[in-house]
MIMARDO-40628 format. One line per 3 residues: number of its first residue (from 0); for each residue z, x, y of C-alpha. Coordinates in nm, 2 decimals. Each point is the difference from the previous one (the first is absolute). Layout:
BEGIN
NUM = Z:X:Y  ...
//
This chain:
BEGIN
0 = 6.89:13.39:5.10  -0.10:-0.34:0.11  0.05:-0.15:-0.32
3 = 0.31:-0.04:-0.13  0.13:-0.05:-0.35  0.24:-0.25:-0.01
6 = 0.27:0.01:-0.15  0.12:0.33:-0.03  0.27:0.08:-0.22
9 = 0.24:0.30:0.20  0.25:0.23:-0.17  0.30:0.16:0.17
12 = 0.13:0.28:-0.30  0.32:0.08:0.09  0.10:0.37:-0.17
15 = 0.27:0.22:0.03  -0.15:0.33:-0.02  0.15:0.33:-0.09
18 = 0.05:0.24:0.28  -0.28:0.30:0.00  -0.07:-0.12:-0.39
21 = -0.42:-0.08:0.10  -0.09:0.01:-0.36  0.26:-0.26:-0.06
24 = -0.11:-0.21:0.28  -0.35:-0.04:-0.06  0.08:-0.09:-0.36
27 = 0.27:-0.23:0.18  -0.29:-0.16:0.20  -0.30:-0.01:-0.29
30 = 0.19:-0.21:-0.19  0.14:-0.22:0.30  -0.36:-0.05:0.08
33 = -0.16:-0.08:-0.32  0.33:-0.29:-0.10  -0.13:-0.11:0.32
36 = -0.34:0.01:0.00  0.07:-0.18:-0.37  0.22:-0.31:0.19
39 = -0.37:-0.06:0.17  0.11:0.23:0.29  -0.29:0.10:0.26
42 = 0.15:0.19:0.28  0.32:0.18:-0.10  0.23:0.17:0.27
45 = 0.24:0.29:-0.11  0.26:0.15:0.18  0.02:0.28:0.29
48 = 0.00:0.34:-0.11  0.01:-0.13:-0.34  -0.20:0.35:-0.16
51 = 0.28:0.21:0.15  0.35:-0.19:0.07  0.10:-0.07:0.32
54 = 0.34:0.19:0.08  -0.18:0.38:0.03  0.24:0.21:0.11
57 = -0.23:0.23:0.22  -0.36:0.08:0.07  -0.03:0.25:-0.30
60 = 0.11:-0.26:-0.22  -0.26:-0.21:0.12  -0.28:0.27:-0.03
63 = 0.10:0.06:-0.33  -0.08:-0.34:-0.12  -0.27:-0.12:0.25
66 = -0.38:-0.06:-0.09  -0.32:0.02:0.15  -0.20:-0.37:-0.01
69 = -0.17:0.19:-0.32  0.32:0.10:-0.17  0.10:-0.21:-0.35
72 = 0.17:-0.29:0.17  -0.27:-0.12:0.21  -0.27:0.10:-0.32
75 = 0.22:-0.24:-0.27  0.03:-0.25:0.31  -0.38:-0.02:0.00
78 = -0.07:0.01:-0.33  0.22:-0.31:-0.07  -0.10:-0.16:0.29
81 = -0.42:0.03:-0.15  0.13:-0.12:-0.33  0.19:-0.23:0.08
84 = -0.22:-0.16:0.30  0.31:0.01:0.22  0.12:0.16:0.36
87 = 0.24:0.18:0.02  0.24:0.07:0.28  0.31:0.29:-0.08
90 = 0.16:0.29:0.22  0.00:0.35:-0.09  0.10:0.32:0.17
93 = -0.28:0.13:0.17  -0.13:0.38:0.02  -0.18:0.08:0.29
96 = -0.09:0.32:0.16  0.20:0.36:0.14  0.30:-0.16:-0.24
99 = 0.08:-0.37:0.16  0.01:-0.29:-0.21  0.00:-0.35:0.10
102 = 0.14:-0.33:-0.13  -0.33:-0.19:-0.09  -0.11:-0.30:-0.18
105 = -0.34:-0.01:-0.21  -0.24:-0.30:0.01  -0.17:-0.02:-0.34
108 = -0.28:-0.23:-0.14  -0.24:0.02:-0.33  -0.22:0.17:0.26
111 = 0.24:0.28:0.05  0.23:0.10:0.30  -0.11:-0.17:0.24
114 = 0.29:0.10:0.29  0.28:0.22:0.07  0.30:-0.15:0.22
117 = 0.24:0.24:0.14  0.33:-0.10:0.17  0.03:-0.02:0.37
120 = 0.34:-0.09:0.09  0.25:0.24:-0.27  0.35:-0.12:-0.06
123 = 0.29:0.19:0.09  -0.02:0.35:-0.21  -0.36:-0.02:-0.11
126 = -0.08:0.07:0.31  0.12:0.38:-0.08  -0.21:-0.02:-0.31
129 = -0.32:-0.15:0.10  -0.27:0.02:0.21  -0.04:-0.37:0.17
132 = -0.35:-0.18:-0.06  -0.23:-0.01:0.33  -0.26:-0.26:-0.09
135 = 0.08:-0.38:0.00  0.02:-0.23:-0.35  -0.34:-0.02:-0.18
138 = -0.22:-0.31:-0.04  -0.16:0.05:-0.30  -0.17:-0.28:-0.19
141 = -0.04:-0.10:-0.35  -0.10:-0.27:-0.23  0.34:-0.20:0.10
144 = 0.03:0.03:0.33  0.00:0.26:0.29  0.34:0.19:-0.05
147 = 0.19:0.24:0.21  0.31:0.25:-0.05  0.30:0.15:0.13
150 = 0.34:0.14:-0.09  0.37:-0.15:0.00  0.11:0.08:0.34
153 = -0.34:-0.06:0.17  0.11:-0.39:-0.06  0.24:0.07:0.24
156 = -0.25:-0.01:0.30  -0.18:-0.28:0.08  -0.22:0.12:0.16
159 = -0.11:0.25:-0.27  -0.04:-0.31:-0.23  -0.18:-0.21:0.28
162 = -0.29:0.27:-0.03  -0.13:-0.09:-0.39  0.04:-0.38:0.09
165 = -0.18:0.02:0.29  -0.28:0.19:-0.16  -0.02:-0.33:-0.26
168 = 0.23:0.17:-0.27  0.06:-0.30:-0.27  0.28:0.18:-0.20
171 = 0.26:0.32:0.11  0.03:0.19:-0.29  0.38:0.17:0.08
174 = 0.12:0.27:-0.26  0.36:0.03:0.12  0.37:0.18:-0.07
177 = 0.29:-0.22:0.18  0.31:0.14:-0.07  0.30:-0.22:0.02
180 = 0.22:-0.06:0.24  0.29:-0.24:0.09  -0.12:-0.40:0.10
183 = 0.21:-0.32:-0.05  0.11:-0.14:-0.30  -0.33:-0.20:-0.11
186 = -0.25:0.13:0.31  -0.30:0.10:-0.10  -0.15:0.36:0.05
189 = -0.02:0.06:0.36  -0.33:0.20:-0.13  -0.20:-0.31:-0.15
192 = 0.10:-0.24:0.26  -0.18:0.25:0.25  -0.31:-0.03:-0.24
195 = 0.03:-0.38:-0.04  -0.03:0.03:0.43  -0.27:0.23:-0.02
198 = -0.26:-0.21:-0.25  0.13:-0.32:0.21  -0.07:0.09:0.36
201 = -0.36:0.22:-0.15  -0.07:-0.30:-0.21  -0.09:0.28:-0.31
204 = 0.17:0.04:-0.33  0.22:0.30:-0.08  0.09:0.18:-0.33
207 = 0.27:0.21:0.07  0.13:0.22:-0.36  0.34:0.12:-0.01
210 = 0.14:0.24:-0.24  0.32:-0.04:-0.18  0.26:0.25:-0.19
213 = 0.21:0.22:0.16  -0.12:0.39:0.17  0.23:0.31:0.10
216 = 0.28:-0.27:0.07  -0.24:-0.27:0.22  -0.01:-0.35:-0.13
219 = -0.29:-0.23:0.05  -0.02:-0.36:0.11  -0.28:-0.09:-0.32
222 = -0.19:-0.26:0.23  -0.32:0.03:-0.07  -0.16:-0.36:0.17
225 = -0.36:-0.13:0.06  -0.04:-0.24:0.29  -0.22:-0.25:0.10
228 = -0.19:-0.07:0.34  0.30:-0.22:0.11  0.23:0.24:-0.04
231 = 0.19:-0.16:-0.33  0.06:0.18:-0.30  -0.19:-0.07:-0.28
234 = 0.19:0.19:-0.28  0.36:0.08:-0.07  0.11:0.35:0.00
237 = 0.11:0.16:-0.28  0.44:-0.06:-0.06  0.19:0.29:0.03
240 = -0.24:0.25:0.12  -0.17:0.02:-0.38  -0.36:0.17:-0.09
243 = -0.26:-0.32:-0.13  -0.27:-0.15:0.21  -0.06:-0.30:0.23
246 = -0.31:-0.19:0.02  -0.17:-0.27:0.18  -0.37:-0.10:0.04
249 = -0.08:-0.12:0.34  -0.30:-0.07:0.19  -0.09:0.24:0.25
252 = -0.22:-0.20:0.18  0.28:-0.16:0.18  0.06:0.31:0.22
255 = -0.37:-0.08:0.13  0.17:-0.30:0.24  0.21:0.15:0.22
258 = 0.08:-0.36:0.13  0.37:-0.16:0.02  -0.05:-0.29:0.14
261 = -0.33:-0.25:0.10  -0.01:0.20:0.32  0.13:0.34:-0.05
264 = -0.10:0.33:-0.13  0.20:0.33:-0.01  -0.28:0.18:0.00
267 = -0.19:-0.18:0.24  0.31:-0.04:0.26  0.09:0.29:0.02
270 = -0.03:0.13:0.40  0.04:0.36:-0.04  -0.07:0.08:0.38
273 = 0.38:-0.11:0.04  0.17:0.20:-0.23  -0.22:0.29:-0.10
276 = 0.24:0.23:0.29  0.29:-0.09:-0.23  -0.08:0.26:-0.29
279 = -0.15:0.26:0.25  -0.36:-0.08:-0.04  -0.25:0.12:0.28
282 = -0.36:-0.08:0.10  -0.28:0.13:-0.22  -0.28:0.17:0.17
285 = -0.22:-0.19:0.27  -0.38:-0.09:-0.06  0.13:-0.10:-0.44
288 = 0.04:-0.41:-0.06  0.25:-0.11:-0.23  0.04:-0.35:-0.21
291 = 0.21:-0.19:0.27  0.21:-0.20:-0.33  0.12:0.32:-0.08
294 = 0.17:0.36:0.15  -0.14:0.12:0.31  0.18:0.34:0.01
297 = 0.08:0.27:-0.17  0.32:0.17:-0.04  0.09:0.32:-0.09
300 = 0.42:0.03:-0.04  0.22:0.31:0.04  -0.14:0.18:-0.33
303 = -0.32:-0.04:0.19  -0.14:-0.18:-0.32  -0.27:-0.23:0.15
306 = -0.01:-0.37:-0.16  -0.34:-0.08:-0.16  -0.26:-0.11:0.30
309 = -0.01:-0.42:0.05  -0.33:-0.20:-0.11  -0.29:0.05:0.20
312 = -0.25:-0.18:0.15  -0.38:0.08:0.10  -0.02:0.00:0.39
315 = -0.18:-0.33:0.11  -0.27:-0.01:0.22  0.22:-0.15:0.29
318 = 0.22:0.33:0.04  -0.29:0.24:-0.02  -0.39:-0.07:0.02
321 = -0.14:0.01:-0.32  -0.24:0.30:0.09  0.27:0.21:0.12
324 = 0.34:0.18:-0.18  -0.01:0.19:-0.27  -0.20:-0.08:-0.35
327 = 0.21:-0.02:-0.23  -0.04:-0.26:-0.29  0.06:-0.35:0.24
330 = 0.15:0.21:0.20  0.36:0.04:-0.16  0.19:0.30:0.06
333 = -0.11:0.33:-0.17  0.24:0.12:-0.26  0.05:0.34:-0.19
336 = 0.32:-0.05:-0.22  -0.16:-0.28:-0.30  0.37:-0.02:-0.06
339 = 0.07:-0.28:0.30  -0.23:-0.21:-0.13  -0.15:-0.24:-0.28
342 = -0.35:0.03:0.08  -0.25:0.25:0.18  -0.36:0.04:0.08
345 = -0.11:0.28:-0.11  -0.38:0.21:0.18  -0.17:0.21:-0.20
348 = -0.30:0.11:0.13  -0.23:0.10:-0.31  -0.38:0.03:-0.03
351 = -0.05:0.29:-0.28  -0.01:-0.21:-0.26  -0.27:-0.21:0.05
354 = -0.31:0.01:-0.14  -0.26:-0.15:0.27  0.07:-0.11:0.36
357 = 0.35:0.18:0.12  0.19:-0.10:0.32  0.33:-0.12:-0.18
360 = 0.18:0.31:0.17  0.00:-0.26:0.33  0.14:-0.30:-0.23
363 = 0.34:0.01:0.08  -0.04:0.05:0.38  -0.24:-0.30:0.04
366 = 0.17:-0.20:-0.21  0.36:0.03:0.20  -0.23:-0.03:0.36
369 = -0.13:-0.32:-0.12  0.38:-0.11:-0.15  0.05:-0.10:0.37
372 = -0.12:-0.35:-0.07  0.25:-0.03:-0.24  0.28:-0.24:0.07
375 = 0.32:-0.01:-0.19  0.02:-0.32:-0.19  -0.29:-0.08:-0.26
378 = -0.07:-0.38:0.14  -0.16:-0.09:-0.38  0.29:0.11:-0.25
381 = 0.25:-0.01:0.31  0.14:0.30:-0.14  0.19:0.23:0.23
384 = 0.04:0.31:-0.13  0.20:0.17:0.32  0.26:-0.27:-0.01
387 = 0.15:0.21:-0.34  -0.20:0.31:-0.04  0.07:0.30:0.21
390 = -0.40:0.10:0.07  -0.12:0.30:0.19  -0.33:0.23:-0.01
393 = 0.10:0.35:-0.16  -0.31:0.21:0.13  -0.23:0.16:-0.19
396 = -0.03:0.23:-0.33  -0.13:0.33:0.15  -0.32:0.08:-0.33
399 = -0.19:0.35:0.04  -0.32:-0.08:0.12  -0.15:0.26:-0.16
402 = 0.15:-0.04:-0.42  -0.01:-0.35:-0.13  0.26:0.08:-0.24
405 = 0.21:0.22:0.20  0.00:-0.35:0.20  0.07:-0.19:-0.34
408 = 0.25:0.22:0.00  0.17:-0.02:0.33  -0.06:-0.43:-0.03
411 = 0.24:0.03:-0.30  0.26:0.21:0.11  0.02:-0.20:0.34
414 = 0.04:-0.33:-0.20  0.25:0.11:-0.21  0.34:-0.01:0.29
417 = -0.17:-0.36:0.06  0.05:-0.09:-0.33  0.33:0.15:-0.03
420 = 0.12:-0.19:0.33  -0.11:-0.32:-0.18  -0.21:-0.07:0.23
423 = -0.30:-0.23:-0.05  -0.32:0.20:0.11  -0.34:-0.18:0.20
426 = -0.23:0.21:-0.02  -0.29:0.04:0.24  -0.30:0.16:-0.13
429 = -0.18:0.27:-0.05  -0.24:-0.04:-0.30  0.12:-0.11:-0.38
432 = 0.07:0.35:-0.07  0.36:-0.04:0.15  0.10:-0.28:-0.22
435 = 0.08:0.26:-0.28  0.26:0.19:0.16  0.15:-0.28:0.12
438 = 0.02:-0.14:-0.34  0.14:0.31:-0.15  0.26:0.04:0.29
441 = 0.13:-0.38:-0.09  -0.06:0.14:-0.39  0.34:0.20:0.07
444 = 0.19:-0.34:0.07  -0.19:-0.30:-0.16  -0.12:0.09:-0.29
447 = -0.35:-0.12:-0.09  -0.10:-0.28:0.20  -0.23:-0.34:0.06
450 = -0.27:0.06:0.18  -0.21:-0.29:0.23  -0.30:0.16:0.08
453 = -0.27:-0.14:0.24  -0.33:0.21:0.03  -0.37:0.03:-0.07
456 = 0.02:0.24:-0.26  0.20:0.09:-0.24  0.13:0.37:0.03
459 = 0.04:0.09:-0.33  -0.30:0.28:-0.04  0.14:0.29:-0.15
462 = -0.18:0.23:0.23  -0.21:0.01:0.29  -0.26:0.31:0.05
465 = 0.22:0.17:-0.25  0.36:-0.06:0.21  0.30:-0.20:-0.19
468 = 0.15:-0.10:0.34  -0.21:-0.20:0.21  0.05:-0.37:0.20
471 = -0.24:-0.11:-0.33  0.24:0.16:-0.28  0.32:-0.12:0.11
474 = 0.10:-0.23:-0.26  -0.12:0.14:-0.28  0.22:0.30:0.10
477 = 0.28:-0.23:0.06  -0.03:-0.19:-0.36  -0.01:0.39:-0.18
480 = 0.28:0.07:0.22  0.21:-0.29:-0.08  0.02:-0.11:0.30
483 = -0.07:-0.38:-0.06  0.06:-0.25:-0.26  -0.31:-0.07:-0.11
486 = 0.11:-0.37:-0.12  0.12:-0.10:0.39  -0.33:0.13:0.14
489 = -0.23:-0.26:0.18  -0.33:0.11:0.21  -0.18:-0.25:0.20
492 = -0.37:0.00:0.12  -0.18:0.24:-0.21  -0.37:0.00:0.05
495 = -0.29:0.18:0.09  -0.28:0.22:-0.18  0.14:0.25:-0.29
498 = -0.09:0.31:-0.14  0.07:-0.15:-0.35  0.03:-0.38:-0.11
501 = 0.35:0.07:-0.12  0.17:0.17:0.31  0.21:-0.27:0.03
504 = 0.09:-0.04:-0.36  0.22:0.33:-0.01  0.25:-0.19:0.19
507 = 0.05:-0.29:-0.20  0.02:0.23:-0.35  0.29:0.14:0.18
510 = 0.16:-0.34:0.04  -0.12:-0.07:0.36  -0.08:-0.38:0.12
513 = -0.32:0.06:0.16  -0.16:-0.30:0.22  -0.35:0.03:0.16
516 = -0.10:-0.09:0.31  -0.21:-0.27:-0.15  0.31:-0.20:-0.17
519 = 0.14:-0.01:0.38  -0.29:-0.17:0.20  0.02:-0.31:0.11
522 = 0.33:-0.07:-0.11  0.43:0.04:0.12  0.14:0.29:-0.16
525 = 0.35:-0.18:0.01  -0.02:-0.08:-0.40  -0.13:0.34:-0.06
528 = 0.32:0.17:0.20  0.24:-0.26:-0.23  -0.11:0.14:-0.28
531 = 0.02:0.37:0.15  0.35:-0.06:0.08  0.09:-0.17:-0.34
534 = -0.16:0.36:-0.15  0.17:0.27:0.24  0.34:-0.12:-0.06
537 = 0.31:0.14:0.15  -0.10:0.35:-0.01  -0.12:0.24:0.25
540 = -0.29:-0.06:0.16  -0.25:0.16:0.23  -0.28:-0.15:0.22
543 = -0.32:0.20:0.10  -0.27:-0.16:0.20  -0.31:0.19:0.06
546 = -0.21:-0.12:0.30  -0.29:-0.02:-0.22  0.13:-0.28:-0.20
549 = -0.09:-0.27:0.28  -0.35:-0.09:0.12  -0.17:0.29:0.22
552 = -0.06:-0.29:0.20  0.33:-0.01:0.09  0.06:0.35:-0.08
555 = -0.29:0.20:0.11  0.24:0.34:0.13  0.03:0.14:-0.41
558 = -0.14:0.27:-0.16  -0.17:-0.16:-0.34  -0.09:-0.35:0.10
561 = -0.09:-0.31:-0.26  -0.15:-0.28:0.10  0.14:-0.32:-0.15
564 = 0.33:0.06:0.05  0.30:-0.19:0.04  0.09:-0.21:0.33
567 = 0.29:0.08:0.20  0.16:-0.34:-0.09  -0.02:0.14:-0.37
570 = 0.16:0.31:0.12  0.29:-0.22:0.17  0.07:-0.20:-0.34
573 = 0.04:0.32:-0.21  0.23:0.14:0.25  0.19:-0.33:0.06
576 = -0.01:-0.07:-0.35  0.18:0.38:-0.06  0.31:-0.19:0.15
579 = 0.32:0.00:-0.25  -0.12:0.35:-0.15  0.17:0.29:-0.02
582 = -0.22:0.19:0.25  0.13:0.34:0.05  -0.29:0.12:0.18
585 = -0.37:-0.06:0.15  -0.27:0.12:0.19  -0.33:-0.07:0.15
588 = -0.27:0.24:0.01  -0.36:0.11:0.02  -0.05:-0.08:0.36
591 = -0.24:0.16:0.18  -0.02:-0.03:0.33  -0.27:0.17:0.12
594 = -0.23:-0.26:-0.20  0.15:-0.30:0.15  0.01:0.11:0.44
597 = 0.12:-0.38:0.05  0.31:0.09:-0.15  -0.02:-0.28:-0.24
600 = 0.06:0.14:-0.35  0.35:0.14:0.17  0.12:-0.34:0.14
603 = -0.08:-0.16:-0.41  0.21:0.29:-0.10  0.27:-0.02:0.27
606 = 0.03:-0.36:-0.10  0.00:0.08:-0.37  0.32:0.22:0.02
609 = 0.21:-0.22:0.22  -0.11:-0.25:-0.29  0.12:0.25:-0.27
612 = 0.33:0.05:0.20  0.05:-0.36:-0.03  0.02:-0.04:-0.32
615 = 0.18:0.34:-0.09  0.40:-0.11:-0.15  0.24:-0.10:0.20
618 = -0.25:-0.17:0.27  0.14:-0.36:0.10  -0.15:-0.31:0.08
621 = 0.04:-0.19:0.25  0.07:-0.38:-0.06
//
């Protein structure tokens, strides 16, 4: 998220839990969250494997006291964690399919779980116990900063911990168990000074959670630490490996500057073409451009586990003529696992819902062959959303040309891994119609959301020549549904003729802000988007921007033109003005390219969601 609130108060709840006791544990753990949460606490870490114990003494064990992500742990996590308005980060014992189990860490917000960490490198007999996690440390953000995970003896590798960091990770959530060993008199923990190194050479904060007591005869070192960008220590652990919790509010802004001196950067300095043959990385395929300030290969190591592709950048018009390659979305690499990245543009390639001039079946294609004008850094807001998002084009929902709801149908069931990945969806359009399933696939994760909703016409008719799904229905469906919160809902540039003087009024009895067309002429819509953001909030939100909503002048390749519409500089303020939202998804649709041969309608829209991915979370600015 690009706004960050500052400060945040962080809770490391040290526990000793009870050995295959889960019933105890999460009781353990409720009321270690809510003394916390009641000391002002807003992100609380608990220990690893803190539902279960740690010292299982086999894999049946283990089954016997593991959980699915729905099981009762992860449900009371949530459930605090929405009444409480708090994240959550704990470890539980994982069930996963044909009997394995893995050790995993949970990611919980007030909007639910939001992702599922499961350990890479296992430690000593675990490894004859769990299955080890494949997929790198999640960026996930929230209302106080973009946070990542991983497990105890993950921190051991520094190049496991460079990955979060270099993906703009402000604080490293660590749910840990680090039994004791011998050290000299007065030394600290051999295990925190590694994480004091870790936030100091990544320049992020870390909250690492012990546990404490004693376990089927292992003793633990209690040292439960959060650390600051500098690497210091910014709480004392707890004497004599005792339960309680340690807090500190910090500013997780400061992990944004990556500077340690007037002239250095250990981000920006950084010369991976030296040392990437050091850890066995090799050269990613030829023909796909990657940032330059960060990897340039992948690696796949002796468990043949690949590590999560680098950042990519569109190909520039210097390496291959802009009327040639492939095209994709600017160009960047086509994609089919959502998991490796943080945003994707999406094609879906609908026309059965509209009600007059079709053609939006050849949206998406048009859209990505006029993309190849795009350039990666946006020279007005001088955001540059490759430097810290990975971004690739994920293809195209295949819809049933023949069944607009078999379609509806396949739109929502295609979304819905997406969402699960946590990746950020662009969607290319296709008419309105596909805004639905979208919104009910991010339902499943967010909740109900904002909406920002730029178009001619409202969408709220409750039926069209008799049908309840339709590109003209969609919101109404989506308010009965539930689907949106009807208080964070803004549509922009309403006009045109109406069957009834009050078609626009439904919307505003549900709670909607509604402004015409006629309160944006001749006039900057930078006040308007201040009050927009001041009424969205924190919460989820989604941005859908049909075509028709700007000038046919501008726009003349759309299926249900108005005349009088917005300008494209109108269009750019809304968008820009989205910027510190909690956008967790968009699209652009309506374009028809058959009415507009020039090809002009798909370069606006091209343009319009390269502006949308520069303002989703996590984006930076350049200064």
């Amino acid at each position: 998220m690009n706004v960050v609130i500052n400060p945040v108060k962080v809770a490391c709840c040290q526990l000793a839990p009870c050995i295959g006791d889960s019933n105890h544990n999460r009781t353990l753990t409720a009321e270690a969250i809510r003394r916390a949460a009641a000391q002002g606490a807003q992100i609380i870490v608990l220990p690893e494997l803190v539902q279960s114990g740690y010292v299982l003494k086999d894999r049946d064990e283990a089954l016997g006291v593991a959980e699915t992500q729905d099981g009762p742990t992860l449900s009371l996590w949530m459930a605090l964690a929405q009444e409480l308005n708090l994240v959550i980060v704990g470890g539980f014992c994982e069930r996963l399919s044909d009997q394995r189990v893995a050790n995993s860490a949970a990611l919980i917000s007030a909007q639910g779980l939001l992702a599922v960490y499961r350990k890479a490198h296992l430690w000593d007999r675990e490894r004859l116990i769990f299955e080890p996690g494949t997929q790198p440390p999640p960026l996930v953000d929230t209302v106080f900063g973009r946070l990542s995970v991983m497990i105890c003896y993950d921190l051991e590798f520094p190049e496991w911990v460079r990955l979060p960091a270099l993906q703009g990770a402000d604080l490293l959530c660590a749910p840990v168990n680090w039994p004791d060993a011998p050290r000299p008199s007065g030394a600290n923990p051999g295990e925190v000074t590694r994480v004091q190194a870790n936030a100091a050479v990544n320049r992020m904060f870390i909250a690492a959670c012990d546990r404490c007591g004693q376990e089927r005869g292992v003793d633990w070192v209690g040292g439960s630490v959060i650390v600051d960008a500098n690497g210091y220590c910014l709480s004392e652990t707890l004497e004599g490996c005792q339960a309680g919790t340690i807090f500190n509010s910090i500013d997780l802004s400061e992990a944004r500057d990556k500077r340690v001196s007037e002239h250095s950067d250990v981000h920006r300095d950084r010369r991976p073409s030296l040392y990437a043959g050091l850890v066995g990385d090799q050269p990613v395929q030829a023909g796909v451009k990657l940032n330059k300030e960060h990897f340039d290969m992948q690696k796949e190591d002796s468990s043949s586990q690949a590590l999560p592709p680098p950042l990519y950048q569109p190909i520039g018009g210097n390496e291959m003529p802009r009327f040639a390659g492939i095209a994709t979305m600017m160009r960047l690499p086509l994609v089919t696992d959502p998991a490796l990245l943080d945003v994707g543009f999406v094609g879906i390639g609908l026309d059965l819902g509209t009600s007059n001039r079709s053609g939006t079946r050849f949206g998406p294609r048009q859209i990505r062959s006029e993309s190849v004008l795009l350039r990666p850094y946006n020279m007005a807001t001088r955001a540059a959303p490759f430097d810290t998002l990975r971004v690739a084009d994920l293809g195209d929902i295949a819809i049933n040309p023949y069944n607009l709801l078999d379609s509806v149908a396949r739109i929502e069931q295609g979304y819905q891994p997406i969402v699960a990945a946590g990746c950020k969806p662009i969607t290319l359009g296709g008419d309105h119609t596909i805004t639905l399933p979208i919104l009910r696939a991010l339902h499943r994760r967010h909740g109900p959301m904002g909406l920002i909703h730029i178009d001619a016409h409202a969408d709220v008719n409750d039926t069209m020549f008799g049908e309840k799904v339709a590109h003209g229905t969609t919101f109404r469906r989506a308010m009965e549904e539930g689907l949106l919160d009807p208080q964070r809902v803004v549509q922009i540039g309403l006009r045109g003729t109406g069957y009834t003087a009050e078609d626009f009024d439904w919307c505003r009895q549900q709670g909607f802000r509604v402004v015409q067309v006629e309160e944006c002429w001749g006039k900057s819509l930078v006040p308007l988007m201040a009050e927009v953001r001041q009424q969205l909030g924190t919460g989820p939100v989604y941005f859908t921007l049909d075509i028709d909503g700007i000038d046919p002048a501008f726009a003349p390749g759309t299926g249900t033109p108005e005349i009088a519409g917005l300008t494209v500089p109108h269009a750019l303020e809304i968008i820009r003005g989205a910027w510190g939202l909690n956008l967790v998804g968009a699209d652009v649709v309506e374009i028809s390219p058959p009415y507009d041969p020039q090809g002009t309608t798909a370069l606006l829209g091209a343009n319009l969601a390269y502006e949308l991915l520069c303002v989703m979370p996590g984006v930076v600015r350049r200064p």
